[in-house]
C-alpha positions as CSV (number, residue, x, y, z in Angstrom):
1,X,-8.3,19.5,-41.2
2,X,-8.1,17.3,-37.7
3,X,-6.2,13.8,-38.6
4,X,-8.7,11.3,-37.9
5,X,-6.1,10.0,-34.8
6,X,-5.1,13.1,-32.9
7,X,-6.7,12.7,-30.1
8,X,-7.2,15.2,-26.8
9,X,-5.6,14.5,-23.8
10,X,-8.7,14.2,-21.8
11,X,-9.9,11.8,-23.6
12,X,-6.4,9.8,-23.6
13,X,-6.4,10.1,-19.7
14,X,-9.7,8.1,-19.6
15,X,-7.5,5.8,-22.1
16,X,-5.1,5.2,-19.6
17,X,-7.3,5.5,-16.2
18,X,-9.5,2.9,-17.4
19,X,-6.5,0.4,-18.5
20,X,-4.9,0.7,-15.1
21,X,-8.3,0.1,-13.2
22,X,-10.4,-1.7,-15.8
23,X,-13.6,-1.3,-13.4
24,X,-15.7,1.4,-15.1
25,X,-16.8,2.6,-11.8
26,X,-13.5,3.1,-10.3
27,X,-11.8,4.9,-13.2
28,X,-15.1,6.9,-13.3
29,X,-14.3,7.5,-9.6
30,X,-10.7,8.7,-10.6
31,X,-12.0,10.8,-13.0
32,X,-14.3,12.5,-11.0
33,X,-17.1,11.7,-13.4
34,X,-19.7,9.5,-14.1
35,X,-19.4,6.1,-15.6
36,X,-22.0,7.5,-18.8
37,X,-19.8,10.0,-19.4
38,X,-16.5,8.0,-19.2
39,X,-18.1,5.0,-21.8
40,X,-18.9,8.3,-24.2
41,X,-15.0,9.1,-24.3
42,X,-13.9,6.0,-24.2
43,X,-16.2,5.4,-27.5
44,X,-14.9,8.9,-29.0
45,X,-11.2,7.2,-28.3
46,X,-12.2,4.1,-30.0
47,X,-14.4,5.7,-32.7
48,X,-11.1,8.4,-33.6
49,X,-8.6,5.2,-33.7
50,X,-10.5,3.3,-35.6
51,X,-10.3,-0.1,-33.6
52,X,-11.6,-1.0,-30.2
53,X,-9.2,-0.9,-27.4
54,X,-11.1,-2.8,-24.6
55,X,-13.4,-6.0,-24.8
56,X,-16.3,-5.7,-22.6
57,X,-19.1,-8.0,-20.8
58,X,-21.6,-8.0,-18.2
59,X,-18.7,-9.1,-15.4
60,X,-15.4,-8.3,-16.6
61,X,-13.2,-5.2,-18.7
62,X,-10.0,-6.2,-20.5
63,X,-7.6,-4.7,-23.0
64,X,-7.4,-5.7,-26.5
65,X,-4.3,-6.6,-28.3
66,X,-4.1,-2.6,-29.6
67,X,-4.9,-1.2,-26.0
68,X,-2.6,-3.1,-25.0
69,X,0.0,-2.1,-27.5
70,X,-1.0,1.5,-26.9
71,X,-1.0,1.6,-23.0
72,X,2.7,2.1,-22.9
73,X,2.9,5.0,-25.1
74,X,-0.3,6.4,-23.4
75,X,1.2,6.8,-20.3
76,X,4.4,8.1,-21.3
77,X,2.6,10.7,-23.2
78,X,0.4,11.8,-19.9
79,X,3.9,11.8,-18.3
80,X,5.1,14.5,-20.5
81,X,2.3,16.3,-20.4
82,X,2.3,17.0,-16.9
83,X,5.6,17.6,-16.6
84,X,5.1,20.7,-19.3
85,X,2.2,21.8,-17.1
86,X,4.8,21.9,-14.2
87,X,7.3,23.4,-16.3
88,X,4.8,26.5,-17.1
89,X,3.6,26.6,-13.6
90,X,7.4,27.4,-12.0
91,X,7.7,29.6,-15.1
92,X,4.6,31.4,-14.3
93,X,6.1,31.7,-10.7
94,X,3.5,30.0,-9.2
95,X,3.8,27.7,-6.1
96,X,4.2,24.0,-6.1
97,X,2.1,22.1,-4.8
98,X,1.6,21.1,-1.4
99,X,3.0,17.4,-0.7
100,X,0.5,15.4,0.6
101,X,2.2,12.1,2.7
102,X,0.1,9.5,3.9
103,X,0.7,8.0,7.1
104,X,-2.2,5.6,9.3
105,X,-2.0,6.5,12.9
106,X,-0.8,2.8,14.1
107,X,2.8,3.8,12.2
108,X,3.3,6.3,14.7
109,X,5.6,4.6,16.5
110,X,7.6,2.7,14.0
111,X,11.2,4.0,14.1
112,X,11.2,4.2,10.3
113,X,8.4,7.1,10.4
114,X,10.2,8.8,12.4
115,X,13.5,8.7,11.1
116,X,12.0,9.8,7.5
117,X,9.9,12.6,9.2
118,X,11.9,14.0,11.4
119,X,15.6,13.8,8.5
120,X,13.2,15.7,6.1
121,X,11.8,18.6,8.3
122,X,15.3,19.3,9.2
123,X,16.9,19.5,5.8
124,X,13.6,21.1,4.6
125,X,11.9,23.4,6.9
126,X,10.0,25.4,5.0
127,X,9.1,23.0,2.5
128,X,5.2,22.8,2.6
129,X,4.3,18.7,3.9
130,X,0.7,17.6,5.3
131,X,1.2,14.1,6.7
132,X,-2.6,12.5,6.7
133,X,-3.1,10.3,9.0
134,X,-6.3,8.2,6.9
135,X,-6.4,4.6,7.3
136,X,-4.0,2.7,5.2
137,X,-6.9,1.9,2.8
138,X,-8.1,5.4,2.5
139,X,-4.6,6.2,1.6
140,X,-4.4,3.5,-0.9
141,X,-7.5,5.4,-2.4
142,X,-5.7,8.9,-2.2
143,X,-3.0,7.5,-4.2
144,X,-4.8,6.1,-7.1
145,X,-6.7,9.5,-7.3
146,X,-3.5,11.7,-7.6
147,X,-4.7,13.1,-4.5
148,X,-1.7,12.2,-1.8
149,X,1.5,12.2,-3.0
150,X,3.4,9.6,-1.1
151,X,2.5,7.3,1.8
152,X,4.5,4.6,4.4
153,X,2.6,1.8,3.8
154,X,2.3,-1.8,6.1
155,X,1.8,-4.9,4.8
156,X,1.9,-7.5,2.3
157,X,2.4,-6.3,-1.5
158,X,-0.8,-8.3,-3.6
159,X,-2.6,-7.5,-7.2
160,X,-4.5,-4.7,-7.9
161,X,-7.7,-6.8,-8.3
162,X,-6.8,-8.6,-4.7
163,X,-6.9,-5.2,-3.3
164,X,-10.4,-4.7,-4.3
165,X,-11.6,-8.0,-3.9
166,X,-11.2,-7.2,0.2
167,X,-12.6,-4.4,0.6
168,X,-12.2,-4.2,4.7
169,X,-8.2,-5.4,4.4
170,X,-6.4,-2.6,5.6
171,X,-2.9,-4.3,5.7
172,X,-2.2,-4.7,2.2
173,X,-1.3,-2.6,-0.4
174,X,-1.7,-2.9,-4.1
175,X,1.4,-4.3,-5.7
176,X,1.4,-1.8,-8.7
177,X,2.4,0.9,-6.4
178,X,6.0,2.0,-7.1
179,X,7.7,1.6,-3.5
180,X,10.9,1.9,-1.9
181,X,10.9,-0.9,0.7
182,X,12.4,0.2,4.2
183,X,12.4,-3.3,5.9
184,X,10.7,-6.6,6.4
185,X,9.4,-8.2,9.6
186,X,8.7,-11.6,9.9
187,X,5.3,-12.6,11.7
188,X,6.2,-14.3,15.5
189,X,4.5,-14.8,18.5
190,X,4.9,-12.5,21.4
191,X,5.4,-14.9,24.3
192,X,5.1,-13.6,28.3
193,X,8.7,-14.1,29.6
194,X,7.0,-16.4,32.1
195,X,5.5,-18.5,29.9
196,X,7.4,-22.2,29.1
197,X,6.9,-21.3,25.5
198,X,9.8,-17.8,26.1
199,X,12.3,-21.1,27.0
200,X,12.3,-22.1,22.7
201,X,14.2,-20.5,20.3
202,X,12.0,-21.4,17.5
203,X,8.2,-22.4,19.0
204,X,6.7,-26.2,17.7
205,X,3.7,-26.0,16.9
206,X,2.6,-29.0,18.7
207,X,3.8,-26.6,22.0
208,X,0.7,-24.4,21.1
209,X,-2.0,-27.5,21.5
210,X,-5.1,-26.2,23.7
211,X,-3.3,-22.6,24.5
212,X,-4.4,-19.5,23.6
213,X,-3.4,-17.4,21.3
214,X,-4.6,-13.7,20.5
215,X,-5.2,-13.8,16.8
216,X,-5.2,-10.6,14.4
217,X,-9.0,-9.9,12.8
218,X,-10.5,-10.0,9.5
219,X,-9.3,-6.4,8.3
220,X,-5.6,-7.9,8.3
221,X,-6.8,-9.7,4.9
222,X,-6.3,-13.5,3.2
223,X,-2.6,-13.3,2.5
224,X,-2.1,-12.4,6.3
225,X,-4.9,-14.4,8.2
226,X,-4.0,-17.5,5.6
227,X,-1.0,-18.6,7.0
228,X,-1.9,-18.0,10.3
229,X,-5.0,-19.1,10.6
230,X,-3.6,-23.1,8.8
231,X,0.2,-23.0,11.2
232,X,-2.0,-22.4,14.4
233,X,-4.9,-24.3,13.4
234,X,-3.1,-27.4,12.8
235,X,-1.0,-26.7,16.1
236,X,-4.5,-27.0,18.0
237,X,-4.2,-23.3,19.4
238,X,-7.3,-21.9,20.6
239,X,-7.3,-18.3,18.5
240,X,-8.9,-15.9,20.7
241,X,-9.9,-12.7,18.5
242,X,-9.5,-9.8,20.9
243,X,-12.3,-6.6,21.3
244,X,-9.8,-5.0,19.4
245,X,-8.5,-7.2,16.8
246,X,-5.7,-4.6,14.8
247,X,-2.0,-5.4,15.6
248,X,-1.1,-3.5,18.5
249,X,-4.3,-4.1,20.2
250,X,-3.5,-8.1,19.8
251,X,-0.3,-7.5,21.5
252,X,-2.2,-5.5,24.1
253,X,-4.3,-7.6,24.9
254,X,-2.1,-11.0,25.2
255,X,0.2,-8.6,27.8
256,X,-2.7,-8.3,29.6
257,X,-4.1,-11.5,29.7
258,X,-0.4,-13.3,29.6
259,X,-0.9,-15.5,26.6
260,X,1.0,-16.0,23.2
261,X,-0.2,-13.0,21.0
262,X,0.2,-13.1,17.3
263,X,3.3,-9.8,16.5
264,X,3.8,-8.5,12.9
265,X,7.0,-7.1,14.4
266,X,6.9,-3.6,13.8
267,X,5.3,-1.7,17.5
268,X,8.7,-2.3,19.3
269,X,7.4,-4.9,21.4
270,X,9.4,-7.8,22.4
271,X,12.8,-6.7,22.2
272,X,15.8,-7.0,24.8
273,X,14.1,-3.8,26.5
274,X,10.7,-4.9,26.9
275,X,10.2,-6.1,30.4
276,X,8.0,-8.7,30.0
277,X,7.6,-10.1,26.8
278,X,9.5,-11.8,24.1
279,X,8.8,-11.9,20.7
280,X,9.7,-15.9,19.2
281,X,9.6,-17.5,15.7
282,X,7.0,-20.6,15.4
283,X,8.2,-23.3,13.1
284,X,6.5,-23.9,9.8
285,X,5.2,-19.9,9.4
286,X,6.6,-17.8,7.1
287,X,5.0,-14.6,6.8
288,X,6.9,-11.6,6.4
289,X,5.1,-7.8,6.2
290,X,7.0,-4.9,4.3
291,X,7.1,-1.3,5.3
292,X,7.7,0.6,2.3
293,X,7.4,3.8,1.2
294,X,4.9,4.1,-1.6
295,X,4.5,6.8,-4.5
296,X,1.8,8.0,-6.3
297,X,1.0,6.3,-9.9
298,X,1.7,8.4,-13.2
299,X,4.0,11.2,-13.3
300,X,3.0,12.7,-9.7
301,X,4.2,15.6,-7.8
302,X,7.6,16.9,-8.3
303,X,7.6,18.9,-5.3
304,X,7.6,15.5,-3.5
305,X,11.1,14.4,-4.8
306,X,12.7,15.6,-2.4
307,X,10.9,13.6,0.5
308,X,12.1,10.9,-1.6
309,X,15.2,11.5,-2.2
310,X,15.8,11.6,1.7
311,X,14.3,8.5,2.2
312,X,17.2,7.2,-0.5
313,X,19.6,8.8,1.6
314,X,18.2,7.2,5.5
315,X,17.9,4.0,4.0
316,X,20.9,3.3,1.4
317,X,19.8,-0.3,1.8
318,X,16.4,0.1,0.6
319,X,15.1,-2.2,-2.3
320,X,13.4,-0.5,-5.2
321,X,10.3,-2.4,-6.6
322,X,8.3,-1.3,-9.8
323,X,8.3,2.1,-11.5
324,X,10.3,3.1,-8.6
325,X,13.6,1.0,-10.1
């Protein structure tokens, strides 16, 4: 006779997918069904148990004190699982799985990407790697589906419910993401070399009143436009959002137009071999962005240890944050 608490794994992924997300429609979305369907499981979970594991309203989904209790074990349990499947898979001699990397375009030209990419295709060849170059949001999204494997990711670390709570901010990343953080930039202002502001080494901000300044747009999100927008508001700089308001086409377009242009730090601009712009700190901001290579939740792809395993060994400094530790 079935105990009245075993319970099949399907039904225990919904457990656990809708714990992590606890937005019916998302976990519904990770599931690759529909939100009907995912409330019957979740009621067959509940109904087997004995007890309710999440409180419900109209507006919000939370765990209860024995969800709660039996997230934990959950997830270690879906671990195992799929690390049996992958066990019968190399048994069965069949392939492993493509690794899927996630990479936005604008990283092209950080010297970190190209370190990591270019360490790993010489020390693995033949290993099969698709680098997708999504926006960082869509890759965000691949991730939580156990659809990309691993992905360098730009910005500033905040709460899951943060994340969704913007849905146009591209540079930030969900902080539940285990990550393996390759640097940190701190947010300056790129200065023309001719410009009387290129003579400070840290910028007042009463040196900003009535000049322009190319300011990053609204897809950079709160935590980055925050700061920025109060340091260089009270300065009395006149924020200029350019046609193209991402990062490198700020920069762009204050070269062009020789004015102070807000820099995250990471397109190489600046620096003692640019010819014609400097990048200074302004007094009274402190922003910093991460770069950090992020893993897929859950137990993930084993085929993509390896990529991360020579990230560990390009970056020996690295900080590990999360599941990652």
């Amino acid at each position: 006779m079935e105990r009245r608490d075993a319970i099949e794994l399907r039904l225990l992924r919904a457990f656990v997918v809708l714990a992590e997300e606890l937005n019916f429609g998302r976990a519904a979305e990770r599931l690759h069904m529909t939100q009907p369907a995912l409330s019957a499981q979740i009621r067959q979970v509940e109904t087997r148990l004995g007890f309710s594991l999440f409180e419900r309203s109209t507006r919000r989904v939370a765990l209860t004190a024995q969800g709660a209790a039996l997230l934990p074990p959950a997830q270690a349990l879906m671990a195992e699982s799929g690390r049996f499947s992958e066990a019968v898979a190399r048994a069965q001699g069949r392939r492993e799985r493509r690794v899927v990397f996630g990479a936005a375009l604008y990283t092209l030209e950080i010297r970190q990407r190209q370190t990591l990419l270019e360490a790993f295709f010489r020390r693995y060849p033949d290993r099969p790697l698709t680098v997708s170059p999504l926006w960082q949001r869509e890759v965000v999204r691949a991730l939580l589906r156990d659809e990309a494997d691993l992905a360098l990711m730009l910005g500033v670390p905040v709460p899951l419910d943060q994340w969704h709570a913007e849905p146009i901010a591209e540079v930030m990343f969900p902080d539940t993401l285990p990550r393996m953080v390759l640097g940190e930039a701190r947010t300056e202002l790129l200065v023309p070399m001719e410009s009387p502001l290129a003579a400070y080494d840290v910028i007042p901000p009463e040196a900003l009143r009535d000049l322009p300044v190319a300011m990053v747009g609204g897809t950079h999100g709160n935590p980055i436009l925050g700061p920025l927008r109060g340091v260089l508001g009270r300065a009395g700089a006149r924020l200029i959002v350019p046609p193209e308001p991402h990062a490198i086409g700020v920069e762009r377009y204050g070269r062009q137009f020789r004015m102070a242009a807000v820099s995250l730090g990471w397109f190489n601009t600046g620096e003692a071999s640019d010819p014609d712009m400097v990048r200074r700190p302004l007094a009274g901001l402190d922003l910093t962005t991460q770069l950090a290579l992020v893993r897929a939740p859950g137990r993930g792809n084993p085929a993509a240890e390896p990529f991360w395993q020579e990230a560990r060994l390009q970056f020996p400094d690295a900080r590990l944050v999360g599941a990652a530790e």
